[in-house]
PDBQT receptor file of N, H, CA, C and O in Angstrom, charges set to zero:
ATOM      1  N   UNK A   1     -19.535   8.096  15.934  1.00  0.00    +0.000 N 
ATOM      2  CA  UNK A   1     -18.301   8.585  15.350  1.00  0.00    +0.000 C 
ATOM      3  C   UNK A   1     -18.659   9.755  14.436  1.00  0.00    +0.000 C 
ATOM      4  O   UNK A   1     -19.696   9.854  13.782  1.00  0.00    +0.000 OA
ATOM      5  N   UNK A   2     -17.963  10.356  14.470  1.00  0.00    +0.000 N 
ATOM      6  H   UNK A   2     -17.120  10.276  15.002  1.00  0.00    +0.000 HD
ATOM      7  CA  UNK A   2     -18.390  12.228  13.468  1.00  0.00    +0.000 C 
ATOM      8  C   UNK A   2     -17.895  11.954  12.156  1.00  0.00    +0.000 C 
ATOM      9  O   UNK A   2     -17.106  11.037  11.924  1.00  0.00    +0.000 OA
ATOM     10  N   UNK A   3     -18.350  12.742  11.292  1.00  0.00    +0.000 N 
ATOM     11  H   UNK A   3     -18.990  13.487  11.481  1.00  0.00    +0.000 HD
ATOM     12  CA  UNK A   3     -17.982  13.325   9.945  1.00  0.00    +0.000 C 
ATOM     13  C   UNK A   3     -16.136  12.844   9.599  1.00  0.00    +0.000 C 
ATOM     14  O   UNK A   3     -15.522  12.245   8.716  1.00  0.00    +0.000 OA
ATOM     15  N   UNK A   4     -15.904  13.360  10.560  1.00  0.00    +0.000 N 
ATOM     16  H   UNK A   4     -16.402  13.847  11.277  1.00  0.00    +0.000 HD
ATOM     17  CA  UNK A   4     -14.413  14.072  10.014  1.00  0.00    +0.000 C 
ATOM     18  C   UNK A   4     -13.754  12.893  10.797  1.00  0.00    +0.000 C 
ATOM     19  O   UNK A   4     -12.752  12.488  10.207  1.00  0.00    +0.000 OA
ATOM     20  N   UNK A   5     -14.081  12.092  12.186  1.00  0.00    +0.000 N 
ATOM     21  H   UNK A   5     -14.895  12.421  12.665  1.00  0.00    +0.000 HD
ATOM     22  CA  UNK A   5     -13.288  11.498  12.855  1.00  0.00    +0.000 C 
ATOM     23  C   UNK A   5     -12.897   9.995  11.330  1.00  0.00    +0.000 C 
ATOM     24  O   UNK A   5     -11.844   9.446  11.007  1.00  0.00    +0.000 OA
ATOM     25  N   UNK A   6     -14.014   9.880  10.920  1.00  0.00    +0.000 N 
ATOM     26  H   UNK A   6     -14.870  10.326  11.183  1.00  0.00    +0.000 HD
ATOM     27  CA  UNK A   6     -14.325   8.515   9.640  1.00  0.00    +0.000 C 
ATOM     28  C   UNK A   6     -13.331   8.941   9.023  1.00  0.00    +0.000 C 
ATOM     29  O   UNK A   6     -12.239   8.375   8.969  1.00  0.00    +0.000 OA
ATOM     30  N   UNK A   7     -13.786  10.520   8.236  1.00  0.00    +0.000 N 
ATOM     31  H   UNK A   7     -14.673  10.980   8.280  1.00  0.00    +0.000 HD
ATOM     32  CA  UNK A   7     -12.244  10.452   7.020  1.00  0.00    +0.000 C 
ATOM     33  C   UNK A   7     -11.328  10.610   7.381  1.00  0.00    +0.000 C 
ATOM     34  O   UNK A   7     -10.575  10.810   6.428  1.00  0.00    +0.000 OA
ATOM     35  N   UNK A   8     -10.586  10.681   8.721  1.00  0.00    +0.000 N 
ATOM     36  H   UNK A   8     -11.198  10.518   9.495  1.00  0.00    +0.000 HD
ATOM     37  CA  UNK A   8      -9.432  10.930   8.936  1.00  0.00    +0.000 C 
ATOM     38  C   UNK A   8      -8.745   9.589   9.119  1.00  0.00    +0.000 C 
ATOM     39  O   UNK A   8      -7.707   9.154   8.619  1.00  0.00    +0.000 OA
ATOM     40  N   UNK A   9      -9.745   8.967  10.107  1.00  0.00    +0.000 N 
ATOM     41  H   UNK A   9     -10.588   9.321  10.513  1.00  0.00    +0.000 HD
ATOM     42  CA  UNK A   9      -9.277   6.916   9.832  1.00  0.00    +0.000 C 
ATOM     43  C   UNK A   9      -9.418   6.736   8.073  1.00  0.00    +0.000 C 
ATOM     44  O   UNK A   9      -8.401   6.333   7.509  1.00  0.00    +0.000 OA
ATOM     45  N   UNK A  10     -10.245   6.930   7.493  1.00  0.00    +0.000 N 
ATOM     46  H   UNK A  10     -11.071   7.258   7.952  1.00  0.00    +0.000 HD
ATOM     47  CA  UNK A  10     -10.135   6.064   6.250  1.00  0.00    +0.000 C 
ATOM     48  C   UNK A  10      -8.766   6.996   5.528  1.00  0.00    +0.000 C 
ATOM     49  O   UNK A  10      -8.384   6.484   4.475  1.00  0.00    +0.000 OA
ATOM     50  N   UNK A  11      -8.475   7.474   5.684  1.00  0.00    +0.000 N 
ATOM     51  H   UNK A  11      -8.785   7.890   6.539  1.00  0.00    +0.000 HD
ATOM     52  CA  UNK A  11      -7.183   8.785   4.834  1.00  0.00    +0.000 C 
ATOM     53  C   UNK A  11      -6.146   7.963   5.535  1.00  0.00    +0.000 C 
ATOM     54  O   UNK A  11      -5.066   7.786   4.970  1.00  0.00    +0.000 OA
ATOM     55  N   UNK A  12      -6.356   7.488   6.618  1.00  0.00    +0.000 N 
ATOM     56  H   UNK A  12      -7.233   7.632   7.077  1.00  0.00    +0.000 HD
ATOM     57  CA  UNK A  12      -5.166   6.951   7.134  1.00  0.00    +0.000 C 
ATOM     58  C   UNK A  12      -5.028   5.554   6.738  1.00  0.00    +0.000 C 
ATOM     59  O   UNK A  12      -4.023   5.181   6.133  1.00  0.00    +0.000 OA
ATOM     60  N   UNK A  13      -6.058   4.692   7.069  1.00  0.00    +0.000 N 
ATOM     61  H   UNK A  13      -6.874   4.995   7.560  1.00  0.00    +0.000 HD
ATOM     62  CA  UNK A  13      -5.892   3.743   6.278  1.00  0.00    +0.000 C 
ATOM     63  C   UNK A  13      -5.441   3.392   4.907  1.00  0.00    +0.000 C 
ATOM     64  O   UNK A  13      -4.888   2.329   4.626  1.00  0.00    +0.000 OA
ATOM     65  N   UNK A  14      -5.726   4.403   4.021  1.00  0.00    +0.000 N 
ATOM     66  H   UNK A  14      -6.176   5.267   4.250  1.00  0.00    +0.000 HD
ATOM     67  CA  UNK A  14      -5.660   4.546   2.702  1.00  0.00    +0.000 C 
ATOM     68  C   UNK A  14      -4.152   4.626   2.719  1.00  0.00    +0.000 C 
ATOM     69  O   UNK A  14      -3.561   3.927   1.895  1.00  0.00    +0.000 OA
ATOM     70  N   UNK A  15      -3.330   5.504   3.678  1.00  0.00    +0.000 N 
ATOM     71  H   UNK A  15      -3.810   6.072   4.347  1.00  0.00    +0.000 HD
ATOM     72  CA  UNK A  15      -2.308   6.051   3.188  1.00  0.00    +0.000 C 
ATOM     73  C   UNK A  15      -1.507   4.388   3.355  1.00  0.00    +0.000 C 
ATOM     74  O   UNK A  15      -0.524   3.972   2.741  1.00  0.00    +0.000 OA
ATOM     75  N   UNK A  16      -2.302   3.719   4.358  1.00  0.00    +0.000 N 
ATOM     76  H   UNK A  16      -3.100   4.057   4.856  1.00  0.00    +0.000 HD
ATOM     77  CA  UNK A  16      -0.781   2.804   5.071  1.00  0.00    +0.000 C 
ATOM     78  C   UNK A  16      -1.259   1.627   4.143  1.00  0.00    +0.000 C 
ATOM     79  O   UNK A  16      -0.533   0.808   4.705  1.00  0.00    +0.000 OA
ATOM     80  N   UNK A  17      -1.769   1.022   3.366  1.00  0.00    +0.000 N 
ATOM     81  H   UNK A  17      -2.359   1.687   2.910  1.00  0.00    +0.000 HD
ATOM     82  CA  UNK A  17      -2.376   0.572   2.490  1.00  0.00    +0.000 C 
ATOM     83  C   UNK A  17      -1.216   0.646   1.562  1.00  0.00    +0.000 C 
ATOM     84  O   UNK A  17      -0.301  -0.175   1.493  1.00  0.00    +0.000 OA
ATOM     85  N   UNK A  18      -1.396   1.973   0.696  1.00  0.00    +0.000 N 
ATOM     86  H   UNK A  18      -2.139   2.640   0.752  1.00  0.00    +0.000 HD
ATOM     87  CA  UNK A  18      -0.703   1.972  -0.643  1.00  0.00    +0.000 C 
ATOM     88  C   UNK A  18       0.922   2.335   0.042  1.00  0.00    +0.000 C 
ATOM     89  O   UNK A  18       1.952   2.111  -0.595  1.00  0.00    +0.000 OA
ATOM     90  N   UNK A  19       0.912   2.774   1.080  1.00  0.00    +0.000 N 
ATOM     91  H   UNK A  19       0.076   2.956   1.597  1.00  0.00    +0.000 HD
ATOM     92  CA  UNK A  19       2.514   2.603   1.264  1.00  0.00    +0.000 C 
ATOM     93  C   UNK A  19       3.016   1.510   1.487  1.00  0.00    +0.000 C 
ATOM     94  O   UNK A  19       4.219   1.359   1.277  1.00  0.00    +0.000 OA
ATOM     95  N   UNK A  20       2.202   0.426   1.984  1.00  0.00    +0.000 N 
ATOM     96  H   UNK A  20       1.225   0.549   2.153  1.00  0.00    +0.000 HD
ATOM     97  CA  UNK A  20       2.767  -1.010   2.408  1.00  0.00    +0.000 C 
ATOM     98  C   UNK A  20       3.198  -1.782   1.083  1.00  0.00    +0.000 C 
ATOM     99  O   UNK A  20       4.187  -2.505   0.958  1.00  0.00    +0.000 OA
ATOM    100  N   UNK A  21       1.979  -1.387  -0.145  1.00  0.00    +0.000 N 
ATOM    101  H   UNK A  21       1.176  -0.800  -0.044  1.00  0.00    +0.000 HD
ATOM    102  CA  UNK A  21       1.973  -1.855  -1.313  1.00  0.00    +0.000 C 
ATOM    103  C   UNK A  21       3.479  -0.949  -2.422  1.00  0.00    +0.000 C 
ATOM    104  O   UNK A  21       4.157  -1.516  -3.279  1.00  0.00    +0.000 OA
ATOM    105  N   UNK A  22       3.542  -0.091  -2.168  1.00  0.00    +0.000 N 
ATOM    106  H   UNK A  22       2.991   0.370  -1.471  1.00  0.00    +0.000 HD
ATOM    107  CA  UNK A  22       4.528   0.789  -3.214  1.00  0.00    +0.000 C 
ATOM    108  C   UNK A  22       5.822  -0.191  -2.726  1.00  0.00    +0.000 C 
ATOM    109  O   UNK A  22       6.567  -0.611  -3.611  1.00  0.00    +0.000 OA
ATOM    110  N   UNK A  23       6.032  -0.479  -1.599  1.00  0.00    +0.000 N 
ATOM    111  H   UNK A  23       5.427  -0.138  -0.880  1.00  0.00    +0.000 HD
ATOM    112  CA  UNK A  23       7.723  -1.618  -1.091  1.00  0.00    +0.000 C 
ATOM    113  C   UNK A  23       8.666   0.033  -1.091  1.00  0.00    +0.000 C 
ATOM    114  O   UNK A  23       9.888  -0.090  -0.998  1.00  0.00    +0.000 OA
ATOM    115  N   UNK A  24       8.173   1.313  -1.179  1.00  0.00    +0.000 N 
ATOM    116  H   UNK A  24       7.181   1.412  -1.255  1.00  0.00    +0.000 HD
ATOM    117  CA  UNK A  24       8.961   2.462  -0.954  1.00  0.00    +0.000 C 
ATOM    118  C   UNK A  24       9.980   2.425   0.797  1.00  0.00    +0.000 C 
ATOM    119  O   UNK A  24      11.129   2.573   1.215  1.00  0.00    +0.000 OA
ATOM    120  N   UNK A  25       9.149   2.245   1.092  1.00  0.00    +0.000 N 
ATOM    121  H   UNK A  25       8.216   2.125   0.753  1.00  0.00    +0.000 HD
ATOM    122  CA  UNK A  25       9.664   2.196   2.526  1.00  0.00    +0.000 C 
ATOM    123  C   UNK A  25       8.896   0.271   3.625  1.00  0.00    +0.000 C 
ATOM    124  O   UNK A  25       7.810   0.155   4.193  1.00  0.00    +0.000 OA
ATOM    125  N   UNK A  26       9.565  -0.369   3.544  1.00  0.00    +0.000 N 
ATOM    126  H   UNK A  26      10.446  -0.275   3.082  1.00  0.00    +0.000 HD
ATOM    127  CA  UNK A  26       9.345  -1.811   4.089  1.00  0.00    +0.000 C 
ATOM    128  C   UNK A  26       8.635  -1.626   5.435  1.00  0.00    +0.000 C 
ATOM    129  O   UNK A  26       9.387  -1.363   6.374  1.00  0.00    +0.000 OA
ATOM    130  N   UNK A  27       7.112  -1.728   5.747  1.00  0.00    +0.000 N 
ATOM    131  H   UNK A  27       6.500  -1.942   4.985  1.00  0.00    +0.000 HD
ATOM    132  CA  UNK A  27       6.888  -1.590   7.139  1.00  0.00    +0.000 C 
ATOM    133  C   UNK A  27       6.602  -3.073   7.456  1.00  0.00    +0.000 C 
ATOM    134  O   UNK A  27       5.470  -3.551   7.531  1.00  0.00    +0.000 OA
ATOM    135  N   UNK A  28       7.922  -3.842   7.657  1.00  0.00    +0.000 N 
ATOM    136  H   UNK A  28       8.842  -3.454   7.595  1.00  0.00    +0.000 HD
ATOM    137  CA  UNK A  28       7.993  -5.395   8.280  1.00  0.00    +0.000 C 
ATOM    138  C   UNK A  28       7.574  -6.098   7.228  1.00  0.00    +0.000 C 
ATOM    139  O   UNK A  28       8.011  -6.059   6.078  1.00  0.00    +0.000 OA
ATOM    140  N   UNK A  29       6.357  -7.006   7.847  1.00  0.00    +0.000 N 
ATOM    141  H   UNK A  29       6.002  -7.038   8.781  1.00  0.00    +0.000 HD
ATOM    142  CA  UNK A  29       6.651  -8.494   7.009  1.00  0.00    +0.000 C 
ATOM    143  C   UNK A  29       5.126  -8.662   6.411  1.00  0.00    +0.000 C 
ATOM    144  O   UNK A  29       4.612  -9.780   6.451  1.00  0.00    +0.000 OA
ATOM    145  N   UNK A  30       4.396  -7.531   5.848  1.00  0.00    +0.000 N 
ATOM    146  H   UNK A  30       4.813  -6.623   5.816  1.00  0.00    +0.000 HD
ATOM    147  CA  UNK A  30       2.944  -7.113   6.045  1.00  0.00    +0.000 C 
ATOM    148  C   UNK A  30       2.339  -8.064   4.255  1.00  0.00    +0.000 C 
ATOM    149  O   UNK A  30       2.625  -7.650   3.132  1.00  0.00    +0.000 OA
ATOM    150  N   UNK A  31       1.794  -8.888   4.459  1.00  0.00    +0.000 N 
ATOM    151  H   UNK A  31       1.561  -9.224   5.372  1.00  0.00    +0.000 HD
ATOM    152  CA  UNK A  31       1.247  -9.605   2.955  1.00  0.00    +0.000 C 
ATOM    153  C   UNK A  31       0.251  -8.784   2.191  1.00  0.00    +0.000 C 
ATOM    154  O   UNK A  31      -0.596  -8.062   2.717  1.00  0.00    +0.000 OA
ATOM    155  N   UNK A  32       0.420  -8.951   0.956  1.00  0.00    +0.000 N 
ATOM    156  H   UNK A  32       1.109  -9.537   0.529  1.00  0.00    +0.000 HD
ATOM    157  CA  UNK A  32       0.128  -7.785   0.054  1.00  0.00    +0.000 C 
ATOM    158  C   UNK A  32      -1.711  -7.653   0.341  1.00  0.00    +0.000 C 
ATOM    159  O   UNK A  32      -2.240  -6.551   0.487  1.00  0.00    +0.000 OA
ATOM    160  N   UNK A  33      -2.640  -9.194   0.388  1.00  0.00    +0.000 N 
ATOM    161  H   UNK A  33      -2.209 -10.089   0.269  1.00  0.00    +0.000 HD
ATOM    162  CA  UNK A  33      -3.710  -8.615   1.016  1.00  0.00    +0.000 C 
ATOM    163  C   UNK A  33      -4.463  -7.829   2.234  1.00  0.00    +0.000 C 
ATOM    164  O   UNK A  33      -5.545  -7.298   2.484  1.00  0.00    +0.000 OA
ATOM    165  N   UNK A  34      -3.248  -8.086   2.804  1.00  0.00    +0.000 N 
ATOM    166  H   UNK A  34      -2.370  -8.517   2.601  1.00  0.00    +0.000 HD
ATOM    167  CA  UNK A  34      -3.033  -7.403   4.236  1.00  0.00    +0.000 C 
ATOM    168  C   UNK A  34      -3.291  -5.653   3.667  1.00  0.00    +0.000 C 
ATOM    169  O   UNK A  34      -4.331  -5.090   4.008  1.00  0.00    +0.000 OA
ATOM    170  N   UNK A  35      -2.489  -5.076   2.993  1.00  0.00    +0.000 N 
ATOM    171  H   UNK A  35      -1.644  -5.534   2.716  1.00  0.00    +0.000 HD
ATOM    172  CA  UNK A  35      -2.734  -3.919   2.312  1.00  0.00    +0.000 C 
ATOM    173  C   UNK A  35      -3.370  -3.373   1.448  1.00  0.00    +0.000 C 
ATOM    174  O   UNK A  35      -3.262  -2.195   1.109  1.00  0.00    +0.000 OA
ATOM    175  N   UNK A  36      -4.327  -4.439   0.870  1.00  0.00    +0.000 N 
ATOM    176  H   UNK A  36      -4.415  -5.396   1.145  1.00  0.00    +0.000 HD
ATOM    177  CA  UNK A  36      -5.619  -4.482  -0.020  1.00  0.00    +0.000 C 
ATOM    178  C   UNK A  36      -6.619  -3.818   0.969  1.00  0.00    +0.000 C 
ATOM    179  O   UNK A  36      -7.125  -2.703   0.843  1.00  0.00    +0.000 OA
ATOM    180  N   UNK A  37      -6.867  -4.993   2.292  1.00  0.00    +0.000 N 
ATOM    181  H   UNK A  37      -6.456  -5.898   2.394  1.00  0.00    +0.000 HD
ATOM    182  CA  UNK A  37      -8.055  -5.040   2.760  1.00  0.00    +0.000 C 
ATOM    183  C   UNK A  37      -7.745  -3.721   3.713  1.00  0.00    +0.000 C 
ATOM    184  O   UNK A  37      -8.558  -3.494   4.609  1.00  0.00    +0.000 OA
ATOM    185  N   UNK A  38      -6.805  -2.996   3.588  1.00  0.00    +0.000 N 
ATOM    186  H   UNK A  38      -6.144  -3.181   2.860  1.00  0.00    +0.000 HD
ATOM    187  CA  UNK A  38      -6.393  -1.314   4.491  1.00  0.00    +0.000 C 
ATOM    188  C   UNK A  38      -7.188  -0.666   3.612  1.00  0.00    +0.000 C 
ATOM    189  O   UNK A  38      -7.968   0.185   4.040  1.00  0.00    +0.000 OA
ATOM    190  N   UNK A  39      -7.105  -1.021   1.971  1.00  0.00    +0.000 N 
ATOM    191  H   UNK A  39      -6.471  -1.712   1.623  1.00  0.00    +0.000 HD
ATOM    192  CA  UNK A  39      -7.202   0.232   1.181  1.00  0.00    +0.000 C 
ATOM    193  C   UNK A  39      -8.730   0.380   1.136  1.00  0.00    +0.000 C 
ATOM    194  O   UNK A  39      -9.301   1.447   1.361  1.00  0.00    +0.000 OA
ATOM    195  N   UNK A  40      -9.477  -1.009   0.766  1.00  0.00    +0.000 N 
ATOM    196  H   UNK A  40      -9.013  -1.876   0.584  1.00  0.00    +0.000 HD
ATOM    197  CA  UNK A  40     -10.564  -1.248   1.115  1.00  0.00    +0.000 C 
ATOM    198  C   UNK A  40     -11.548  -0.854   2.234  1.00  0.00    +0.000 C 
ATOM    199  O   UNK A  40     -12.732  -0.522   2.164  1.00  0.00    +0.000 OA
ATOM    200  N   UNK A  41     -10.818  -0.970   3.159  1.00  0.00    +0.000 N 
ATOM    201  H   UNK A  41      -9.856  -1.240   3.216  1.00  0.00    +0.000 HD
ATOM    202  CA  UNK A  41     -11.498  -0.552   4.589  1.00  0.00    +0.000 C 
ATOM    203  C   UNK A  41     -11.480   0.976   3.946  1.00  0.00    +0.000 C 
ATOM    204  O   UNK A  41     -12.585   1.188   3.446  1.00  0.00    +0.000 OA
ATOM    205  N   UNK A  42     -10.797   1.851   3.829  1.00  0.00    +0.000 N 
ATOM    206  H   UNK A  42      -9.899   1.679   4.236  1.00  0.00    +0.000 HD
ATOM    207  CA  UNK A  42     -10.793   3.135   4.138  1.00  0.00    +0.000 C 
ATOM    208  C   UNK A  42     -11.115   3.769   3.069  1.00  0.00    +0.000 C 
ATOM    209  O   UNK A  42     -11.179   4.994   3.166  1.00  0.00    +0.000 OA
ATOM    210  N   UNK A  43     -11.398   3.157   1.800  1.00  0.00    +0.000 N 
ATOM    211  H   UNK A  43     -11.346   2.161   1.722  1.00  0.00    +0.000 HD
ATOM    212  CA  UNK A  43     -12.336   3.425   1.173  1.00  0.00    +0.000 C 
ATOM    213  C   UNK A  43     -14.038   3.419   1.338  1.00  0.00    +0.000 C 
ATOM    214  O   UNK A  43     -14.819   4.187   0.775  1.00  0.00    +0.000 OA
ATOM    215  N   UNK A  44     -14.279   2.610   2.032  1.00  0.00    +0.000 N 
ATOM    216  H   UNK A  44     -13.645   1.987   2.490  1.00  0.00    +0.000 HD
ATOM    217  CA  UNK A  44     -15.827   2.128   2.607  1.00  0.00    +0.000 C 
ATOM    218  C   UNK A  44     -15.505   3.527   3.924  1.00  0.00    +0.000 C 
ATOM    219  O   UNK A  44     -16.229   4.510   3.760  1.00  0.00    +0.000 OA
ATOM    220  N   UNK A  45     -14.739   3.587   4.842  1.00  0.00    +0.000 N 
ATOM    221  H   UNK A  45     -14.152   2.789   4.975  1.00  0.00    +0.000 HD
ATOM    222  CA  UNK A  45     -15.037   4.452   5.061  1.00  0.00    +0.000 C 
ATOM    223  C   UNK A  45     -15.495   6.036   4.684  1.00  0.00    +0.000 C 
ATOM    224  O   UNK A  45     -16.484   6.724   4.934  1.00  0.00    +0.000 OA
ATOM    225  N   UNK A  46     -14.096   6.256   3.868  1.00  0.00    +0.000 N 
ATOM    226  H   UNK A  46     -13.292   5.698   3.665  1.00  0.00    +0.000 HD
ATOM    227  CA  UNK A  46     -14.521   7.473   3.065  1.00  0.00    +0.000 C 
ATOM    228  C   UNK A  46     -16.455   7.891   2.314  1.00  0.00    +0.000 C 
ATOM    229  O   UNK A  46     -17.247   8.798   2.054  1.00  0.00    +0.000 OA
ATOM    230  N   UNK A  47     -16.248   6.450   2.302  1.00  0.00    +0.000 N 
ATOM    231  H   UNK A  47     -15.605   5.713   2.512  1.00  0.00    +0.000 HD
ATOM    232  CA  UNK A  47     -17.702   5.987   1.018  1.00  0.00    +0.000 C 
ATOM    233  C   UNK A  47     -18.638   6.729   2.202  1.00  0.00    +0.000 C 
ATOM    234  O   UNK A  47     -18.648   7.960   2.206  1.00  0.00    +0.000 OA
ATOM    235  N   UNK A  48     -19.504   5.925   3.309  1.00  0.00    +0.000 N 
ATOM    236  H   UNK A  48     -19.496   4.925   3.306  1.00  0.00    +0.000 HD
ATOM    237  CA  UNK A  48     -19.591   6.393   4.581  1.00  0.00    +0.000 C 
ATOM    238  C   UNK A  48     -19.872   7.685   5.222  1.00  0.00    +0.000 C 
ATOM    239  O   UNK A  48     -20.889   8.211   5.675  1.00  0.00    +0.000 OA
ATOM    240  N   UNK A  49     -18.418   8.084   5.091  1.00  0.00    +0.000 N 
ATOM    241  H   UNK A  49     -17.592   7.656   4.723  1.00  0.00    +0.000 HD
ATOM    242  CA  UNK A  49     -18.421   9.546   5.798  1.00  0.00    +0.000 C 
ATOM    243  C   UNK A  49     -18.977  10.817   4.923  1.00  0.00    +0.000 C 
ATOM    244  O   UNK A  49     -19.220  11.910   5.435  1.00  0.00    +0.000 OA
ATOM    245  N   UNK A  50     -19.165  10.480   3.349  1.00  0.00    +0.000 N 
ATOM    246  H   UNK A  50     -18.968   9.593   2.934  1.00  0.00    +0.000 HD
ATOM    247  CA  UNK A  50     -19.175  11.285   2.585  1.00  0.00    +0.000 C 
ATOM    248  C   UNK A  50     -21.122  11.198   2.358  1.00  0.00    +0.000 C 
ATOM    249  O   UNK A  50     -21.952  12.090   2.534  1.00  0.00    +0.000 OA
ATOM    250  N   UNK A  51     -21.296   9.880   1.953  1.00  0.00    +0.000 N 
ATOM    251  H   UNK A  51     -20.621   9.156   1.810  1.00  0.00    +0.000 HD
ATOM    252  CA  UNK A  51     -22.643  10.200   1.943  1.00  0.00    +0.000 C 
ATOM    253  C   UNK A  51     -23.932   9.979   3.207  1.00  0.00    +0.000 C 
ATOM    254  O   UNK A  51     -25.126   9.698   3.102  1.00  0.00    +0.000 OA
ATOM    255  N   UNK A  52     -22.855  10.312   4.658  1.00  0.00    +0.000 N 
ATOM    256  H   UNK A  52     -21.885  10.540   4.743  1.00  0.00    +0.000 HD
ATOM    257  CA  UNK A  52     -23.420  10.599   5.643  1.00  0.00    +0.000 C 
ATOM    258  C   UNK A  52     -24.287  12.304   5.649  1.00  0.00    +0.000 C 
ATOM    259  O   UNK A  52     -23.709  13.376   5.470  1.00  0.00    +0.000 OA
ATOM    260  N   UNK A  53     -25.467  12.152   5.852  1.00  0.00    +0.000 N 
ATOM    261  H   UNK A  53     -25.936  11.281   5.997  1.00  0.00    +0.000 HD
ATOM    262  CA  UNK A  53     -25.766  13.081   5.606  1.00  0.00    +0.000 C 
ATOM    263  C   UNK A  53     -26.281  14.038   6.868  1.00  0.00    +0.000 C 
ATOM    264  O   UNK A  53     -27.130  14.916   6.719  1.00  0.00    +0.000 OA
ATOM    265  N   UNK A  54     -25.757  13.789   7.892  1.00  0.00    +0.000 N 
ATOM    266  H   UNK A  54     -25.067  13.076   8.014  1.00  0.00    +0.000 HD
ATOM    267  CA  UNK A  54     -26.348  14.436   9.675  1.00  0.00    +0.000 C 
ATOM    268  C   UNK A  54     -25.586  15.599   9.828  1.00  0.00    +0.000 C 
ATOM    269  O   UNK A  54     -26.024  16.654  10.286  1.00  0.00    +0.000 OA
ATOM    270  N   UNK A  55     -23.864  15.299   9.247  1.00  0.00    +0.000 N 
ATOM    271  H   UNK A  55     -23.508  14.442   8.875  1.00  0.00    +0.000 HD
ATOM    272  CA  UNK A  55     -23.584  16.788  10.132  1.00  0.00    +0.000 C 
ATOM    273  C   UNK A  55     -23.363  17.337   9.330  1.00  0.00    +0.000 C 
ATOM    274  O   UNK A  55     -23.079  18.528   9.456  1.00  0.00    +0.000 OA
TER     275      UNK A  55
């Protein structure tokens, strides 16, 4: 997986994470650790992609 393909999943994860958590817009019936372990994931990614050091 490349550089950029990681932060673009973890940016995404991140985003659907804290939007699930803000209750701004309701995406279904999603439990609040459910949107922890998004923010989490795509933080470890970010973490990852950043101190990948190949490309």
């Amino acid at each position: 997986m490349t550089k950029e393909t990681l932060i673009i999943i973890g940016l995404i994860l991140i985003v659907m994470g804290a939007w699930a958590l803000s209750g701004f817009y309701p995406m279904g019936t999603e439990p609040a650790w459910h949107s922890i372990a998004k923010i989490v994931i795509g933080l470890i990614a970010m973490g990852i992609a950043i101190a990948d050091k190949k490309s």
